[in-house]
KOLTILUM-760631 format. One record per residue (C-alpha): residue in three letters; z, y, x; chain. Coordinates in Angstrom, 2 decimals. Example, Ala and Ser with C-alpha at 12.3 -4.5 7.8 and 13.67 -1.06 7.14 Angstrom:
BEGIN
PT | rest | Z | Y | X | kette
PT | ALA | 7.80 | -4.50 | 12.30 | A .
PT | SER | 7.14 | -1.06 | 13.67 | A .
***
This chain:
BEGIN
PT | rest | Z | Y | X | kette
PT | UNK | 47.83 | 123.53 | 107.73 | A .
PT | UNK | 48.71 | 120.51 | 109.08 | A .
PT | UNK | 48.85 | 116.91 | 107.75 | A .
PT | UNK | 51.16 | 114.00 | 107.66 | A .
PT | UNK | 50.39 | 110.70 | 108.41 | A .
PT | UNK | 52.05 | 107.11 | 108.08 | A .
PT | UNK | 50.62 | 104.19 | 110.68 | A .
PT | UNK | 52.94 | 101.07 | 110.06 | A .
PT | UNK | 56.68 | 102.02 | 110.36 | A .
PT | UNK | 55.75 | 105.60 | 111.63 | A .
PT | UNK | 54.90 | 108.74 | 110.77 | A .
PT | UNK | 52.31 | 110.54 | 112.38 | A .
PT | UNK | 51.65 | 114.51 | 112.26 | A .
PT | UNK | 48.49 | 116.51 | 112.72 | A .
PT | UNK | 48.37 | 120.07 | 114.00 | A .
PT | UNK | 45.65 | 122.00 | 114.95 | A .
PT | UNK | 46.33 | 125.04 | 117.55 | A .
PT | UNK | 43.44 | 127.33 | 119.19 | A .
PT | UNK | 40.83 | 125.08 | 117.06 | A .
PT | UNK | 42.45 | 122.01 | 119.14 | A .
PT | UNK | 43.55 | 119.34 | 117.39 | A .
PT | UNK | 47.10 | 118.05 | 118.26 | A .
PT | UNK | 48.52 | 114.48 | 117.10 | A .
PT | UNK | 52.38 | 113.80 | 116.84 | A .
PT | UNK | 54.83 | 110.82 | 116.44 | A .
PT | UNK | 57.33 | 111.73 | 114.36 | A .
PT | UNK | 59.81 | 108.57 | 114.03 | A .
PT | UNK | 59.94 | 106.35 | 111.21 | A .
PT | UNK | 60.99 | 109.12 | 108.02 | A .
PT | UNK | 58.67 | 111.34 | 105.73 | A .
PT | UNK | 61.74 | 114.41 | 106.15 | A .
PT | UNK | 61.94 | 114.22 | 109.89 | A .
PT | UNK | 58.00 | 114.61 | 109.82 | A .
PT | UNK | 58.06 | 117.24 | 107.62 | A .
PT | UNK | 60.95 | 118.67 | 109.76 | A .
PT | UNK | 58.78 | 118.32 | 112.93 | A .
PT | UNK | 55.17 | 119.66 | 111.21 | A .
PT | UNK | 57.18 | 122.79 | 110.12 | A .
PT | UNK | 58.30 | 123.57 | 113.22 | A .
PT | UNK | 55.19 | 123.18 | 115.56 | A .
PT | UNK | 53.52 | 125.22 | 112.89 | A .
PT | UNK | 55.88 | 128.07 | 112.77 | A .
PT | UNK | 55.94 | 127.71 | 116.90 | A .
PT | UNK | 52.19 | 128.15 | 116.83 | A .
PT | UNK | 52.08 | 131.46 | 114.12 | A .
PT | UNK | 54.93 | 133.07 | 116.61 | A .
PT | UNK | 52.69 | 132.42 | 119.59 | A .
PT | UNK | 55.01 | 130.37 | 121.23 | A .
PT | UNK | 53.16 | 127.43 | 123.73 | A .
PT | UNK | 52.97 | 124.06 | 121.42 | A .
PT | UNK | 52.06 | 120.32 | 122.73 | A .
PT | UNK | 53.39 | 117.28 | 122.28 | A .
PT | UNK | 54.66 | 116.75 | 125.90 | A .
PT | UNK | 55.91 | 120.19 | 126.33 | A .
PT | UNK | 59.13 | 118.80 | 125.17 | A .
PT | UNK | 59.31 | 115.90 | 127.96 | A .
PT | UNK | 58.93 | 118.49 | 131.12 | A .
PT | UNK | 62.10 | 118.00 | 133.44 | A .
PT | UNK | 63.12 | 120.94 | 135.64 | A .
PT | UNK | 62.56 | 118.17 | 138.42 | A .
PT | UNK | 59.14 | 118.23 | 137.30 | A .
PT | UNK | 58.27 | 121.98 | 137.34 | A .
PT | UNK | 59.90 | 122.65 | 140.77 | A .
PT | UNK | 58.11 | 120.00 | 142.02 | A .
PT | UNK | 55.10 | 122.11 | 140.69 | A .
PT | UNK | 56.24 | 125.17 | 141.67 | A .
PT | UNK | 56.82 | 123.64 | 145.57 | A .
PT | UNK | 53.11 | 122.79 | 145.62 | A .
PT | UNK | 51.82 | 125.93 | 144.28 | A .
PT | UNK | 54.05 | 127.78 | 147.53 | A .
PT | UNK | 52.61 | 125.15 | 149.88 | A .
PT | UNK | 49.20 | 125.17 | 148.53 | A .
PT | UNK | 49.15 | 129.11 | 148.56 | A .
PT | UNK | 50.24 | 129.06 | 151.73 | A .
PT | UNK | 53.05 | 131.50 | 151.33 | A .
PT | UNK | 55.85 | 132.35 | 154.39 | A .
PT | UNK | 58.53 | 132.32 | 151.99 | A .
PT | UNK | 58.15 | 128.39 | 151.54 | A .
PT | UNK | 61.34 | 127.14 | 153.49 | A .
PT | UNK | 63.98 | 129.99 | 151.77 | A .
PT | UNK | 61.98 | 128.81 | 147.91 | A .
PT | UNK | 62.83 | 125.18 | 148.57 | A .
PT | UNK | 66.40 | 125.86 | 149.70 | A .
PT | UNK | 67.35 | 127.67 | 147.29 | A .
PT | UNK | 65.81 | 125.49 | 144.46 | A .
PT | UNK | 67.62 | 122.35 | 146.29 | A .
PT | UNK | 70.74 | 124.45 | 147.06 | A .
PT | UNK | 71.43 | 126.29 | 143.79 | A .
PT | UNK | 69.14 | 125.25 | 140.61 | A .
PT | UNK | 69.19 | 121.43 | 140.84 | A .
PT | UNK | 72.89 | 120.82 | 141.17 | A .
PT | UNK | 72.33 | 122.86 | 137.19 | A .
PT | UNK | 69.44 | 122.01 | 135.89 | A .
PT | UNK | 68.85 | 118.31 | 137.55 | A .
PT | UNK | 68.26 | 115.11 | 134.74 | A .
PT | UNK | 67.70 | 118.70 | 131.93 | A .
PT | UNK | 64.44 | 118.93 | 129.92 | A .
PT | UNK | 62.64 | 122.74 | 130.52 | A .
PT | UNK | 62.88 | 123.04 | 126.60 | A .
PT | UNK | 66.65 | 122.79 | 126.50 | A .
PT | UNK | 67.71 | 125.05 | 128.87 | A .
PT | UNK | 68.72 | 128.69 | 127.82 | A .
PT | UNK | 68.87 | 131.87 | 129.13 | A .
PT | UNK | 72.07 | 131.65 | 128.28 | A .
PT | UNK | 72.48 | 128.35 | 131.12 | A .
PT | UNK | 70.91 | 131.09 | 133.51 | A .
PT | UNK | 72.83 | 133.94 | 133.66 | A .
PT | UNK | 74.87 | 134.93 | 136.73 | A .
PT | UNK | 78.39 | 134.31 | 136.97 | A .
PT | UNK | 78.40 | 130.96 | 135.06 | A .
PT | UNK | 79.00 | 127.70 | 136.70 | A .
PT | UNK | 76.98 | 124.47 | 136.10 | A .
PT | UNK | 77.48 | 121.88 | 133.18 | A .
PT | UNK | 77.60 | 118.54 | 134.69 | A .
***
């Protein structure tokens, strides 16, 4: 169970996840906090990943990541990975949080929102 929290204008929300605790800010209304608590708590009882910054990730970010875990491992296939990440993904994805994109934004045969 979780707890809600007010700290001047805000309010603040309190999760715990894997015996972890996990603190929130959840704008300046009691319902949008109460919104946001139920959510991260359903999230964590469906096993789905849950931290606060999970929601800030850009796609820039994680192929940026992914780039130095090919370099790092020292794979062959680095030079085709990076073209086709700079050729084909980031004209989609580029500027687009990892939590709002779909697998509907993925599938074949659909051309990229600007």
């Amino acid at each position: 169970m979780g707890q809600i929290r007010k700290h001047g204008n805000c309010y603040w929300i309190r999760y715990y996840r894997d015996g972890r605790r996990y603190e929130e800010n959840a704008g300046a209304k009691h319902g949008d906090a109460v919104d946001l608590l139920r959510k991260r708590e359903g999230d964590i009882s469906n096993g789905v990943p849950v931290t606060p910054k999970l929601a800030k990730i850009t796609f820039e970010d994680a192929a940026r990541d992914a780039v130095s875990e090919f370099t790092s491992s020292g794979k062959r296939s680095l030079v085709v990975f990076t073209r086709r990440i700079d050729k084909h993904l980031l004209p989609c994805f580029q500027y687009r949080r990892l939590s709002m994109i779909t697998t509907g934004d993925c599938s074949t045969g659909r051309t990229c929102r600007s």
